[in-house]
Backbone as CSV, one residue per row, in Angstrom:
resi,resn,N_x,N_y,N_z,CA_x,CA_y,CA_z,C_x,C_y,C_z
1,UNK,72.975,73.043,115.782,73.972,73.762,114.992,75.310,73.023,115.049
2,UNK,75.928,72.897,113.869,77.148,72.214,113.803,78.630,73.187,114.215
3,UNK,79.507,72.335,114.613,80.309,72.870,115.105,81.105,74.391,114.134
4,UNK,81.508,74.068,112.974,81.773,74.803,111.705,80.930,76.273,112.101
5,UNK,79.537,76.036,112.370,79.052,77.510,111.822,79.049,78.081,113.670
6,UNK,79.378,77.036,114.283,79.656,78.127,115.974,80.590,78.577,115.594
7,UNK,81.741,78.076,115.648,83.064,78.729,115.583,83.225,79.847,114.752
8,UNK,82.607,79.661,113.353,82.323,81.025,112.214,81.556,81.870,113.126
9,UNK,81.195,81.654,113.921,79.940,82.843,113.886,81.271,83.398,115.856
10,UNK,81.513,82.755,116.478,82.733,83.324,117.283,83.819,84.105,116.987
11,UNK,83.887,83.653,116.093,85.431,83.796,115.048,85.057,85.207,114.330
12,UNK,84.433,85.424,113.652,83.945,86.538,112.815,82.682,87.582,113.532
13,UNK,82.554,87.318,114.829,82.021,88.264,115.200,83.029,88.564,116.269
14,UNK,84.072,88.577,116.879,84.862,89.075,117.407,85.519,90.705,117.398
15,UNK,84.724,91.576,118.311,84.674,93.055,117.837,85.895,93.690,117.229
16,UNK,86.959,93.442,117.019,88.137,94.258,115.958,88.066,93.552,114.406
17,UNK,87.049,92.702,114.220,87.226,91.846,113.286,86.951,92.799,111.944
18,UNK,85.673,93.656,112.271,85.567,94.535,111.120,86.368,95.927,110.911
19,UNK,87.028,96.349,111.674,88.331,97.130,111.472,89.283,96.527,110.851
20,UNK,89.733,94.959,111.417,90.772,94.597,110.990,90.719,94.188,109.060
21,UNK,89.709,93.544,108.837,89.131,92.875,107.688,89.245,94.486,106.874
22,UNK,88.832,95.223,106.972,88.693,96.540,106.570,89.841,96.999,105.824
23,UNK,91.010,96.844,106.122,92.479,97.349,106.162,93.319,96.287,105.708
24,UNK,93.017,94.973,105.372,93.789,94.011,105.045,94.905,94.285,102.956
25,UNK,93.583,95.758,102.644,94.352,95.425,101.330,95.839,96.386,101.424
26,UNK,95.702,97.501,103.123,96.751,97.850,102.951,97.812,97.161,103.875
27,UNK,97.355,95.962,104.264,98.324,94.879,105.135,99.338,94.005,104.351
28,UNK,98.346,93.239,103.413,98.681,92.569,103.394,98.854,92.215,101.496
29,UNK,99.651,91.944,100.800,99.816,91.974,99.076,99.378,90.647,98.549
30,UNK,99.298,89.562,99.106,98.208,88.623,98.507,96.499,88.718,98.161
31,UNK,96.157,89.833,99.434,94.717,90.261,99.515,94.802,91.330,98.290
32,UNK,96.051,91.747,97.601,95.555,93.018,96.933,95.044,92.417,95.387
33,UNK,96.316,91.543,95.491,96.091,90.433,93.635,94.790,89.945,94.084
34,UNK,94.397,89.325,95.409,93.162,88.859,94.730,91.991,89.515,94.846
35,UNK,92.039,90.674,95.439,90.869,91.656,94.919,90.823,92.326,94.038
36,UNK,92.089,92.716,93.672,92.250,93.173,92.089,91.941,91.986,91.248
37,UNK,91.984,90.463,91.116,91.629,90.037,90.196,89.902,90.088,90.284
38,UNK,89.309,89.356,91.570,87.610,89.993,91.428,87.327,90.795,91.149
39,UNK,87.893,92.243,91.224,87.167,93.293,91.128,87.186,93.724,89.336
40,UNK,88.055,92.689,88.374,88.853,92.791,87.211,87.228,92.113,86.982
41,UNK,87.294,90.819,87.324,86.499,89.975,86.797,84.371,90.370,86.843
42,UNK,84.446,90.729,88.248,83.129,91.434,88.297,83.114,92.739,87.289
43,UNK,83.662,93.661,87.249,83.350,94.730,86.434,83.055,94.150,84.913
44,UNK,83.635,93.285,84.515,83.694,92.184,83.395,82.233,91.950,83.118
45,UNK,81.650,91.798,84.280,80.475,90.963,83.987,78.787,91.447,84.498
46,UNK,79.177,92.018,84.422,77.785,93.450,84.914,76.499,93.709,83.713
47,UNK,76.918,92.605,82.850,75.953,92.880,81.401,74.624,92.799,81.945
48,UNK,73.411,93.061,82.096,72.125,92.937,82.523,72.228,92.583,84.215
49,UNK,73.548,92.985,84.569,72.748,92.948,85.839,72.639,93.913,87.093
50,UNK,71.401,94.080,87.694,70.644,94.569,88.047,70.455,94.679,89.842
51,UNK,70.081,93.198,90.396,70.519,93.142,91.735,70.989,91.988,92.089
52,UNK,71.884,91.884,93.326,73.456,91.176,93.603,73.015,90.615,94.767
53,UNK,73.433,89.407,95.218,73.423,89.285,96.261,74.961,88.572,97.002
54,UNK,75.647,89.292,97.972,76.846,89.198,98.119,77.206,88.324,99.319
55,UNK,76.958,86.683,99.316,77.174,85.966,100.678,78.906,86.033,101.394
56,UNK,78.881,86.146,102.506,79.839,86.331,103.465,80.600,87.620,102.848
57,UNK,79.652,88.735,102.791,80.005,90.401,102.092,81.322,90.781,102.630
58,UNK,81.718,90.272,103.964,82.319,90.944,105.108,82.039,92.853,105.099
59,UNK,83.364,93.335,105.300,83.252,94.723,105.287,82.634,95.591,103.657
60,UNK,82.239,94.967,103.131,81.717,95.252,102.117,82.425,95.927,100.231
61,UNK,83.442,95.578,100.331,84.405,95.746,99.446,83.671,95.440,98.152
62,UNK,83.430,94.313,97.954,82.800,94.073,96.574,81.025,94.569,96.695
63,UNK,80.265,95.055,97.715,78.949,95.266,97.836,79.077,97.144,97.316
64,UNK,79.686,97.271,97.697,80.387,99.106,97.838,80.478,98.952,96.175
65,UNK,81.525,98.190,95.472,82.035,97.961,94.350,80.739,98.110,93.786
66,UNK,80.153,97.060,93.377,78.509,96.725,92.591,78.181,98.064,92.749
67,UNK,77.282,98.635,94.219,76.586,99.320,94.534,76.903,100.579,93.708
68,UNK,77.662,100.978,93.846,78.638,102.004,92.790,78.517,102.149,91.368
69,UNK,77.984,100.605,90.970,78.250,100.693,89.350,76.210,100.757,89.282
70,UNK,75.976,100.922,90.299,74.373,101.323,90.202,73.357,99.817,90.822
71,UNK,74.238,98.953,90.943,73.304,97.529,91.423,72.756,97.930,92.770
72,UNK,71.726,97.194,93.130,71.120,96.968,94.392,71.713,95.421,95.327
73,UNK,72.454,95.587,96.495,73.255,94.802,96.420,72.830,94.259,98.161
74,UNK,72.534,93.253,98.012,71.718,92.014,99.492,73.299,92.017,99.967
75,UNK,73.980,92.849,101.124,74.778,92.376,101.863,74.672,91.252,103.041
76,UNK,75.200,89.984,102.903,74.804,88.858,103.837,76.282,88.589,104.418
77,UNK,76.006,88.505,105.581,76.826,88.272,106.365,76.836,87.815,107.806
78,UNK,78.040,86.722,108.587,77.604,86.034,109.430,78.155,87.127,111.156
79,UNK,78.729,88.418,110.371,79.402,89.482,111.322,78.641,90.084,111.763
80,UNK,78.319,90.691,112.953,77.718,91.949,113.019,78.822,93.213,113.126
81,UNK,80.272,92.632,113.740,80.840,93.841,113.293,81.540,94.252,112.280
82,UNK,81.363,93.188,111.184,81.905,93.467,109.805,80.567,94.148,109.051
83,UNK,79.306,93.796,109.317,78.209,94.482,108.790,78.617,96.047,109.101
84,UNK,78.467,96.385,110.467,78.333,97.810,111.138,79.707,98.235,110.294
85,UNK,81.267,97.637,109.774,81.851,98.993,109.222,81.598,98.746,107.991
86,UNK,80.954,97.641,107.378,80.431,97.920,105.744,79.271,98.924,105.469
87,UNK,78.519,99.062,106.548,77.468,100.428,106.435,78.347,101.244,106.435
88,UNK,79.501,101.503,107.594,80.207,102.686,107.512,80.740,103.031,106.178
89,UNK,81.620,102.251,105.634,82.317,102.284,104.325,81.211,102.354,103.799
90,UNK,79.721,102.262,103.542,79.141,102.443,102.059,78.469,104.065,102.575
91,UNK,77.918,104.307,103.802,77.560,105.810,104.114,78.970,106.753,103.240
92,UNK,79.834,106.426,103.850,81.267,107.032,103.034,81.166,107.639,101.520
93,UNK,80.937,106.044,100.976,81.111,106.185,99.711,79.865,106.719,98.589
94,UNK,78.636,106.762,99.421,77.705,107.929,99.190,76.508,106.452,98.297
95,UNK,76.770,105.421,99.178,76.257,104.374,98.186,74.993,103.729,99.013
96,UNK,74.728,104.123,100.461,73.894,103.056,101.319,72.469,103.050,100.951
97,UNK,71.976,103.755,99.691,70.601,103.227,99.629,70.326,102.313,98.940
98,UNK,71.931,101.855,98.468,71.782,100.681,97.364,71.978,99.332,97.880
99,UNK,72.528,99.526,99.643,72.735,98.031,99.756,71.841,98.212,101.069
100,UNK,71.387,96.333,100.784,70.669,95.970,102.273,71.444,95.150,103.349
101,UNK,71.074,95.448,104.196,72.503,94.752,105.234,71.399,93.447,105.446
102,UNK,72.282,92.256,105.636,71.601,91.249,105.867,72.456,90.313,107.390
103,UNK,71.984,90.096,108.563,73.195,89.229,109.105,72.088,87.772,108.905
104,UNK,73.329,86.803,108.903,72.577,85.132,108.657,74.083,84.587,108.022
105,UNK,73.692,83.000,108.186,74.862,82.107,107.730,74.527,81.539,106.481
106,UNK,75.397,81.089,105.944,75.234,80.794,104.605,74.611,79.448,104.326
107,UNK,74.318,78.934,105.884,73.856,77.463,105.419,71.853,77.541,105.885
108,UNK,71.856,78.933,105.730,70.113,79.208,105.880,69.958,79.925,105.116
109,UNK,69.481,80.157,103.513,69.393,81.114,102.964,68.300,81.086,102.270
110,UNK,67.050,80.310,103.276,65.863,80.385,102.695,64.315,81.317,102.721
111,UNK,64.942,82.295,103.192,63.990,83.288,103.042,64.732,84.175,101.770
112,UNK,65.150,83.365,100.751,65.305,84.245,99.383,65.104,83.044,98.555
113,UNK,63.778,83.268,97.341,63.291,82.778,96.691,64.234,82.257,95.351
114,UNK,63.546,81.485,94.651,64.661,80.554,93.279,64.620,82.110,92.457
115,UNK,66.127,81.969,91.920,65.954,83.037,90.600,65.976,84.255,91.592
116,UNK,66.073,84.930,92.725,66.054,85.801,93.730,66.743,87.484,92.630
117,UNK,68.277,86.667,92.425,69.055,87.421,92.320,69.698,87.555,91.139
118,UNK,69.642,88.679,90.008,70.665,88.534,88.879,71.887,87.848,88.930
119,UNK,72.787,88.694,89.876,74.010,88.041,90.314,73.840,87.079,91.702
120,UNK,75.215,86.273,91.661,75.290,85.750,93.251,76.829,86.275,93.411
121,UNK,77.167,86.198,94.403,78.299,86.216,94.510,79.085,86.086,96.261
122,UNK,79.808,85.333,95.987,80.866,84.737,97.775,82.286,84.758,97.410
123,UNK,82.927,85.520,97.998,84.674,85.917,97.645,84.886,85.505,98.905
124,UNK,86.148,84.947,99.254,87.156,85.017,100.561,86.845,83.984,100.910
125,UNK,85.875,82.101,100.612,85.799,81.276,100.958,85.437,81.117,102.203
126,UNK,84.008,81.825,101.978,82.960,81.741,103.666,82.465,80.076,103.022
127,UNK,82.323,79.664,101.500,81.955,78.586,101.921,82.770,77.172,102.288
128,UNK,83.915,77.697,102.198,84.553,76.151,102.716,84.382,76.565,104.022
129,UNK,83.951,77.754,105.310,83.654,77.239,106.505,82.158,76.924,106.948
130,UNK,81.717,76.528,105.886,80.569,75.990,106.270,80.594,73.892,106.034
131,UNK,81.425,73.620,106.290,82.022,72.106,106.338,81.141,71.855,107.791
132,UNK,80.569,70.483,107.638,80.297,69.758,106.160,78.967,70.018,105.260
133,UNK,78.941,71.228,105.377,77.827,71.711,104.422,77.563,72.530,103.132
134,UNK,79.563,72.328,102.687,79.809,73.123,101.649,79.031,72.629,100.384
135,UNK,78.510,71.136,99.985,78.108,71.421,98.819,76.144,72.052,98.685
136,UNK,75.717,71.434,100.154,74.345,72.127,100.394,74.306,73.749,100.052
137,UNK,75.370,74.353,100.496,75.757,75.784,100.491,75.910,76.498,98.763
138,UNK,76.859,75.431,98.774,76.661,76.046,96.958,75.362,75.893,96.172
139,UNK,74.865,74.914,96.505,73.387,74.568,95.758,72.390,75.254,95.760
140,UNK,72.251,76.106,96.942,71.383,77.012,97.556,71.831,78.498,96.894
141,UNK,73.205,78.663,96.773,73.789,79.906,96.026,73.292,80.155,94.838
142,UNK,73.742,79.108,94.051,73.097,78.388,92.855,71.527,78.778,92.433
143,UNK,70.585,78.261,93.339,69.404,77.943,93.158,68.753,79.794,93.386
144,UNK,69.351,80.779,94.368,69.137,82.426,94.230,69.475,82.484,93.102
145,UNK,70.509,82.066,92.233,71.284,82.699,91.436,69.966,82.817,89.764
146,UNK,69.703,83.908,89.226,69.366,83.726,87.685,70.396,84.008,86.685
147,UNK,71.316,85.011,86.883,72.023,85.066,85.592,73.379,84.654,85.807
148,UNK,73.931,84.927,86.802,75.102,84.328,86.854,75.286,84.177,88.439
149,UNK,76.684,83.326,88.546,77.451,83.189,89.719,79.024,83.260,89.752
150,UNK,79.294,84.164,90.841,81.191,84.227,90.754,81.086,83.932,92.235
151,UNK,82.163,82.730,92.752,82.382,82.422,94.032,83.689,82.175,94.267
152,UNK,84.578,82.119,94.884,85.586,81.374,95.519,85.903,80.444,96.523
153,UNK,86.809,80.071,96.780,86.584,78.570,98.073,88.087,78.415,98.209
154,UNK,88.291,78.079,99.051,89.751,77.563,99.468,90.203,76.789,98.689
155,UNK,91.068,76.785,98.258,91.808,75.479,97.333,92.797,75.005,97.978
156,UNK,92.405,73.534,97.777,93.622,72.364,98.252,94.766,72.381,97.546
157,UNK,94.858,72.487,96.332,96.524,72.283,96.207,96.595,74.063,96.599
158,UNK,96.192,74.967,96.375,96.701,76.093,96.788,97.289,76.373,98.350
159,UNK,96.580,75.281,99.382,97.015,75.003,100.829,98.013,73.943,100.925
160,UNK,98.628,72.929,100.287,99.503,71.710,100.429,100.593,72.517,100.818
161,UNK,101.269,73.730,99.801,102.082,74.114,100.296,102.265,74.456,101.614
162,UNK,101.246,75.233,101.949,101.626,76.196,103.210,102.030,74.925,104.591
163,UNK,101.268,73.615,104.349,102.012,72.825,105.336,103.327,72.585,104.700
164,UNK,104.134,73.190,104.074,105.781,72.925,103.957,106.236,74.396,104.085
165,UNK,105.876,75.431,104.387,105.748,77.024,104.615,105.010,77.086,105.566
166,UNK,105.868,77.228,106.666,105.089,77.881,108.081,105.459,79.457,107.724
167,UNK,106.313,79.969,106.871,106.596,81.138,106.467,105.913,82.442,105.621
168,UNK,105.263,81.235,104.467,103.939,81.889,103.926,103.632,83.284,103.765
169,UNK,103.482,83.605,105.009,102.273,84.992,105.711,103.526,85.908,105.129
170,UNK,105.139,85.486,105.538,105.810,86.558,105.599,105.957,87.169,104.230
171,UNK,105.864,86.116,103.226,106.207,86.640,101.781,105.382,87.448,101.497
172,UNK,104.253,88.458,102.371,103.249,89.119,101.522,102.925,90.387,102.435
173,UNK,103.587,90.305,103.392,103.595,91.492,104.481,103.762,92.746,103.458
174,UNK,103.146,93.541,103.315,103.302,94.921,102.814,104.325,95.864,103.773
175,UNK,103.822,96.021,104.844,104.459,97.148,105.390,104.304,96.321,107.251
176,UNK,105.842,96.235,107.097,106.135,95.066,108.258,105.776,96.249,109.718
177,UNK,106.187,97.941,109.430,105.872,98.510,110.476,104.580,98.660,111.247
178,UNK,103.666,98.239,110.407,101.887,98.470,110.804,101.576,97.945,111.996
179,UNK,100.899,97.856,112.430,100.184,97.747,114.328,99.348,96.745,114.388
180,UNK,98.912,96.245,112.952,98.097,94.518,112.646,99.042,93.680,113.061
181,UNK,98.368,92.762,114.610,99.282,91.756,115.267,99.450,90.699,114.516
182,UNK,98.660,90.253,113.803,99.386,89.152,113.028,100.403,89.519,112.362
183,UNK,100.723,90.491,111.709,102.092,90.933,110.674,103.294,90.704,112.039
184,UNK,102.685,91.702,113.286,104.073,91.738,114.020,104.191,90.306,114.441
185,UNK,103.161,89.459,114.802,103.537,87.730,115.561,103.831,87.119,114.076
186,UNK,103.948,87.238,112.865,104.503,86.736,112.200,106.160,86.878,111.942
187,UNK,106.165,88.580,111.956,107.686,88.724,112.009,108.837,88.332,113.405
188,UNK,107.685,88.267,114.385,108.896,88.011,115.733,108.987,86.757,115.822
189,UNK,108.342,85.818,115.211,108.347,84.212,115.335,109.194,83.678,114.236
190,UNK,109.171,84.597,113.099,109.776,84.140,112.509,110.819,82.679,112.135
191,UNK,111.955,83.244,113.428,112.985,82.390,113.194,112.695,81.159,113.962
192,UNK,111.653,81.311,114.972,111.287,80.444,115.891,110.272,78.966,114.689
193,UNK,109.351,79.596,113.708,108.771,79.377,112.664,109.589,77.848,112.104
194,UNK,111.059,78.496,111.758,111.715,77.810,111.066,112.602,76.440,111.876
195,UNK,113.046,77.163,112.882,113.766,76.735,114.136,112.804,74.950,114.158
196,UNK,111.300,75.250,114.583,110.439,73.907,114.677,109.930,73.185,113.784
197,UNK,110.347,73.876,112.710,109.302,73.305,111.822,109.883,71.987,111.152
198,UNK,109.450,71.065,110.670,108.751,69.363,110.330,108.439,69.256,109.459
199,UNK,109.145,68.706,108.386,108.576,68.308,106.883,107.170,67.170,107.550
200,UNK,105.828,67.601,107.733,104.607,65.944,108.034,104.596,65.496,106.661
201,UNK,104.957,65.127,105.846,104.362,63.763,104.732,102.886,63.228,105.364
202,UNK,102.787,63.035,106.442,101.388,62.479,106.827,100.645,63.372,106.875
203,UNK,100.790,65.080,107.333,99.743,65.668,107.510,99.444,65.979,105.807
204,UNK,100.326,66.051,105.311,99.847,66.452,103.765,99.286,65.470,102.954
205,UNK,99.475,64.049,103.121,98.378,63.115,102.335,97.379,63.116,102.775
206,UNK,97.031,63.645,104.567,95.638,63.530,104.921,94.975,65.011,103.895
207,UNK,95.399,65.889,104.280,95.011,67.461,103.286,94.660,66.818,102.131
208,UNK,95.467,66.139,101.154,95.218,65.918,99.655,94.553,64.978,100.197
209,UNK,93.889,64.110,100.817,92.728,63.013,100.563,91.843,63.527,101.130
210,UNK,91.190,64.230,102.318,90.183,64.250,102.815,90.006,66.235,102.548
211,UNK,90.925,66.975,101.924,90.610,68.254,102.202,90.336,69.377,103.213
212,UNK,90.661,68.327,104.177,89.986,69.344,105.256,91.033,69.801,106.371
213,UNK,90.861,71.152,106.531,91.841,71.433,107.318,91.180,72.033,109.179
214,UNK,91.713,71.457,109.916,91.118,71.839,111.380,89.584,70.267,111.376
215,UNK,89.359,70.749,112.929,88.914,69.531,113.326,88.475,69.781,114.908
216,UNK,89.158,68.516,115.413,89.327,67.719,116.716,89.841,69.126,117.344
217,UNK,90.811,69.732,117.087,91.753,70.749,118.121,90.675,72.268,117.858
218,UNK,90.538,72.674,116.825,89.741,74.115,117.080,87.969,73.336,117.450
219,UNK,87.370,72.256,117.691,86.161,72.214,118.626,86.436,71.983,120.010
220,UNK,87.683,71.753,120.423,88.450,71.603,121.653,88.647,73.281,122.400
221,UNK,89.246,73.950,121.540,89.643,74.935,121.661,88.140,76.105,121.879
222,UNK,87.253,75.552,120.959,85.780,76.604,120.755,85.273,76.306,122.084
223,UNK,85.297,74.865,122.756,84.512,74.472,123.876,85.463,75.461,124.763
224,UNK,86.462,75.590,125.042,87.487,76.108,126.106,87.262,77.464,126.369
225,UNK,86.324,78.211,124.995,85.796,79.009,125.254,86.900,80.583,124.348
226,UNK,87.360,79.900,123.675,88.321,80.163,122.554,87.828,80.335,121.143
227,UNK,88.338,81.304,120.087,87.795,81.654,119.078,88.737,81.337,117.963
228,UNK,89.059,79.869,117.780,89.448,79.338,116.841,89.734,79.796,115.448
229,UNK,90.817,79.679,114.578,90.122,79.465,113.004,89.212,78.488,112.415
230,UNK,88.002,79.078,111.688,86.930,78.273,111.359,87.802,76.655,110.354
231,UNK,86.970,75.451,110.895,86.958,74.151,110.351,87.162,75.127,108.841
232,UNK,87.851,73.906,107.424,87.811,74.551,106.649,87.693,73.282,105.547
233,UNK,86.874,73.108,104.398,86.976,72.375,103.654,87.947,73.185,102.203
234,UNK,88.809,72.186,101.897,89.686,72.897,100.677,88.866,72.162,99.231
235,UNK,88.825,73.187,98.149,88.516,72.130,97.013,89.269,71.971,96.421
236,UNK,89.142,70.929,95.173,90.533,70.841,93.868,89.571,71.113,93.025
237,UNK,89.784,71.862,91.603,89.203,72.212,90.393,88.514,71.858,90.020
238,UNK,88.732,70.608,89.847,87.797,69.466,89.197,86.333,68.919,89.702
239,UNK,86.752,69.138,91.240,85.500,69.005,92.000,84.805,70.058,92.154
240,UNK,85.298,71.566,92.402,84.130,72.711,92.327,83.513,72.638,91.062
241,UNK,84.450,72.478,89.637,83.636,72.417,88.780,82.456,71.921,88.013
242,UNK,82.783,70.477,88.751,81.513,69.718,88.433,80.576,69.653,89.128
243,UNK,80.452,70.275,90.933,79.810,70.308,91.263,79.121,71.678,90.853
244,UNK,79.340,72.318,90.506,78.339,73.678,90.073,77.780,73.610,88.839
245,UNK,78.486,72.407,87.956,77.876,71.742,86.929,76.534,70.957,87.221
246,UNK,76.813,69.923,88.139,75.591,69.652,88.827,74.428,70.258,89.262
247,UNK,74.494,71.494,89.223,73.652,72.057,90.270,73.018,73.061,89.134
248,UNK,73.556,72.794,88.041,72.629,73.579,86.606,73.733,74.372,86.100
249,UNK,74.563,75.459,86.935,75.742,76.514,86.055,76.505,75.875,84.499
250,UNK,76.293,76.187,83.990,77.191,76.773,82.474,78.074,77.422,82.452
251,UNK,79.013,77.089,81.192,80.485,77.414,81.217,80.594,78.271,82.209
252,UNK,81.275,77.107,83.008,81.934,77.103,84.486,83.635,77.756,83.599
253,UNK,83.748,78.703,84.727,85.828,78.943,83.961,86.132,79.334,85.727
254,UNK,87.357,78.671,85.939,87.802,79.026,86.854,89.325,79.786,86.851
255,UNK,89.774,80.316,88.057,90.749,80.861,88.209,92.265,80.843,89.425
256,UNK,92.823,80.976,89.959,93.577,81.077,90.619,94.584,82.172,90.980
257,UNK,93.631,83.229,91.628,94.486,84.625,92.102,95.479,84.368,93.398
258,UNK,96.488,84.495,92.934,97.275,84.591,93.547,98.856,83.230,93.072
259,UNK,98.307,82.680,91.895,99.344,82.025,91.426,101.007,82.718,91.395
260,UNK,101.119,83.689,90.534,102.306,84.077,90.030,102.562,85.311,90.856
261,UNK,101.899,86.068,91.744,102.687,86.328,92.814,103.036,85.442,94.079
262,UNK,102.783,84.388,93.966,103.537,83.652,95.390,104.862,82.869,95.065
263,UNK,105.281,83.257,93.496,106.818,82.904,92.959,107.717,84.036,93.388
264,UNK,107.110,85.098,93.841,108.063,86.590,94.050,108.697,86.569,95.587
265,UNK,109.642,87.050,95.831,110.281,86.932,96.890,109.549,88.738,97.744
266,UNK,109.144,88.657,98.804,109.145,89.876,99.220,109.192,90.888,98.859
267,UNK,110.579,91.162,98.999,111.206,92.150,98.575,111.064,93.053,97.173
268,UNK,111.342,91.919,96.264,110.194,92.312,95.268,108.576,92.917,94.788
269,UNK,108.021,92.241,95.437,106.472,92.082,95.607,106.555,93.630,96.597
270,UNK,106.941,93.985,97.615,107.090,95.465,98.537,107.254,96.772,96.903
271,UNK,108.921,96.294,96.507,109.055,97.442,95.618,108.247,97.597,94.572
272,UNK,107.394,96.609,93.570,106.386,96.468,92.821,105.170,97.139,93.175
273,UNK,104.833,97.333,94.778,103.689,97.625,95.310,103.580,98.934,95.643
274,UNK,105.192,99.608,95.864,104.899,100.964,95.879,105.304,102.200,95.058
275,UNK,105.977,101.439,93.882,105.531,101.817,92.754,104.336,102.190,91.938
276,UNK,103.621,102.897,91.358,102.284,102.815,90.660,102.016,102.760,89.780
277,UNK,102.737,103.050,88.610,103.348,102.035,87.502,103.078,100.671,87.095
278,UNK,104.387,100.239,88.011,104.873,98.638,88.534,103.207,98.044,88.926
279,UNK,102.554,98.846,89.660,101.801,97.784,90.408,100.780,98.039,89.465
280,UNK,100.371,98.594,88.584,99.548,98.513,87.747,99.205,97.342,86.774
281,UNK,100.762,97.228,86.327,101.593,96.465,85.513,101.450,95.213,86.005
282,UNK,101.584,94.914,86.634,101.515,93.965,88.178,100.573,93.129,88.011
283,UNK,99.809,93.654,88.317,98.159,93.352,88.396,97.637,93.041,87.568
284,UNK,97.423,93.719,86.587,96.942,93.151,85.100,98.085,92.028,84.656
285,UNK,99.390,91.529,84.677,99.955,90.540,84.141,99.520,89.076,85.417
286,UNK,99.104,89.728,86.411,98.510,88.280,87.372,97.311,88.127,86.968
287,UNK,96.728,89.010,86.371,95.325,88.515,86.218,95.045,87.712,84.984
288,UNK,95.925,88.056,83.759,96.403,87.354,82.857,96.525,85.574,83.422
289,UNK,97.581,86.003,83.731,98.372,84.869,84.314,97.475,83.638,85.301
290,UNK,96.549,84.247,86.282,96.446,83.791,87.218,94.662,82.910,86.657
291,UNK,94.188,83.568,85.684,93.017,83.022,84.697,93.385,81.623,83.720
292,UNK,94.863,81.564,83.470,95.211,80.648,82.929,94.576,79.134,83.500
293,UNK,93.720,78.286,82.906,93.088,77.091,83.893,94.476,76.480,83.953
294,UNK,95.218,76.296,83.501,96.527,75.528,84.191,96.904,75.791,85.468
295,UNK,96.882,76.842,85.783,97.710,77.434,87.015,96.226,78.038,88.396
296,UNK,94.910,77.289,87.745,93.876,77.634,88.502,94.152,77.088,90.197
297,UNK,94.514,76.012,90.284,94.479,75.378,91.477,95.631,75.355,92.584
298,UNK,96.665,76.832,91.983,97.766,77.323,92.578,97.621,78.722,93.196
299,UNK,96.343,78.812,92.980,96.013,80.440,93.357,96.302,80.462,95.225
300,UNK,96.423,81.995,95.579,97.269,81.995,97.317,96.702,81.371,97.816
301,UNK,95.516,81.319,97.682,94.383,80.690,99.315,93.166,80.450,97.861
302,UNK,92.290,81.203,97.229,91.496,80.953,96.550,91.463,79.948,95.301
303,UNK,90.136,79.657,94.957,90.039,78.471,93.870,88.480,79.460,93.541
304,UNK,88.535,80.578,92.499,88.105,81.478,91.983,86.877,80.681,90.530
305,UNK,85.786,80.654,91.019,84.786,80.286,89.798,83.747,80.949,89.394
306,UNK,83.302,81.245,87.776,82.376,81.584,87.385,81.705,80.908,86.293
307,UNK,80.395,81.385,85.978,79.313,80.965,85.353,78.060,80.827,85.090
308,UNK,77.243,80.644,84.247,76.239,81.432,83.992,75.026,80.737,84.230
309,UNK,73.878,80.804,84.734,72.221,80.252,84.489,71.706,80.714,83.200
């Protein structure tokens, strides 16, 4: 087993992980644009289909979603405690005979046959932590897939910035009072954030040439017996697209959620959000916006693709 899928499988089975993952859309306002734009785009696309299969499901947000609109929906996932509160959340929502819980990594997905699944579908870029096995990973997505596929992946120019923004996280804090430690170790470091921080020119031509972010220090850190952020491969547009071109998909269209809210200052983005109106308004003009292929490869963290078998 390669280093990538230990650390994923440390990293994401870490017991608060499925509480925490659970609660992120009321944490955090980048997670909300871009589940509001999937959840825009899946409802979109439900024409003949029937059953789903949802790789790296986590807490089950988009499996709950489907399951709801009547699909039968293969929850896969590399958590066991993001599985256990996505049963919870779908017992809830009066939906659990529609989904199957699955745990497994995304770089074994061969006990499901070619053509398996109407839909495929991977949100939140479980496959850039499967490096270096992201394009095996898509191929295999691909190859379940019969009628269509919607995935996402980390995007590289959507990450260049954040090495010139150690600040980032703060522009999207919803509600700075909440008890999620990353919000509070983001706000108390803050000034400390700024205080150290280093224009690298070098670390950012390595990012734009090789894509990859983590390495040498989180398999250092995994051996130490530490639960790292997973290795991460970033893509650029051009390359998810043709590789899913490769692999048979048709009009490929991609997206970038989270473009035109990461121009908003806080403060803004807070009063927009608790408004209901505003955030309605909101939402539908990013999703607009954020579909534009110009502005695909600026999305917060995601590089958003679909297309058809």
């Amino acid at each position: 087993m390669d280093y990538s899928r230990k650390i994923a499988e440390r990293l994401w089975n870490l017991p608060e992980k499925g509480e925490l993952e659970s609660h992120r859309e009321e944490t955090f306002i980048d997670d909300i644009v871009q589940k509001s734009h999937i959840e825009h785009e899946l409802l979109a696309s439900l024409d003949g289909i029937k059953t789903v299969f949802d790789g790296g499901a986590g807490c089950g947000r988009f499996s709950i979603l489907l399951a709801k609109q009547g699909c039968q929906v293969t929850h896969f996932d590399i958590s066991q405690p993001m599985i256990e509160k996505a049963r919870e959340l779908a017992k809830k929502a009066g939906v659990l005979d529609r989904i199957t819980f699955v745990k497994g990594a995304l770089e074994d997905l061969s006990a499901y046959a070619d053509h398996a699944f109407d839909l495929v579908m991977s949100f939140d870029a479980p496959i850039s932590y499967t490096y270096p096995n992201q394009e095996e990973v898509i191929g295999e997505l691909v190859r379940i897939a019969k009628k269509r596929i919607i995935l996402s992946v980390s995007s590289r120019l959507g990450y260049l910035p954040y090495l010139a923004n150690p600040l980032q996280k703060n522009q999207f804090i919803l509600n700075q009072d909440c008890e999620d430690s990353w919000v509070q170790w983001s706000i108390a470091h803050r000034q400390e954030m700024v205080d150290s921080f280093f224009f690298d020119k070098a670390g950012i031509e390595k990012l734009w040439a090789d894509g990859l972010m983590g390495g040498e220090a989180e398999i250092a850190e995994y051996e130490q017996g530490g639960a790292p952020w997973c290795i991460t491969y970033t893509f650029l547009p051009g390359e998810l697209k043709e590789l899913l071109e490769h692999f048979g998909v048709k009009n490929v269209r991609l997206a970038g959620p989270g473009a035109y809210a990461r121009t908003i200052p806080n403060e803004l983005l807070v009063k927009i959000m608790k408004d209901p109106k505003q955030r309605v308004d909101f939402l539908e003009v990013c999703y607009q916006y954020d579909s534009n292929p110009y502005v695909c490869g600026m999305g917060k963290d995601n590089l958003l693709a679909k297309g058809e078998l």
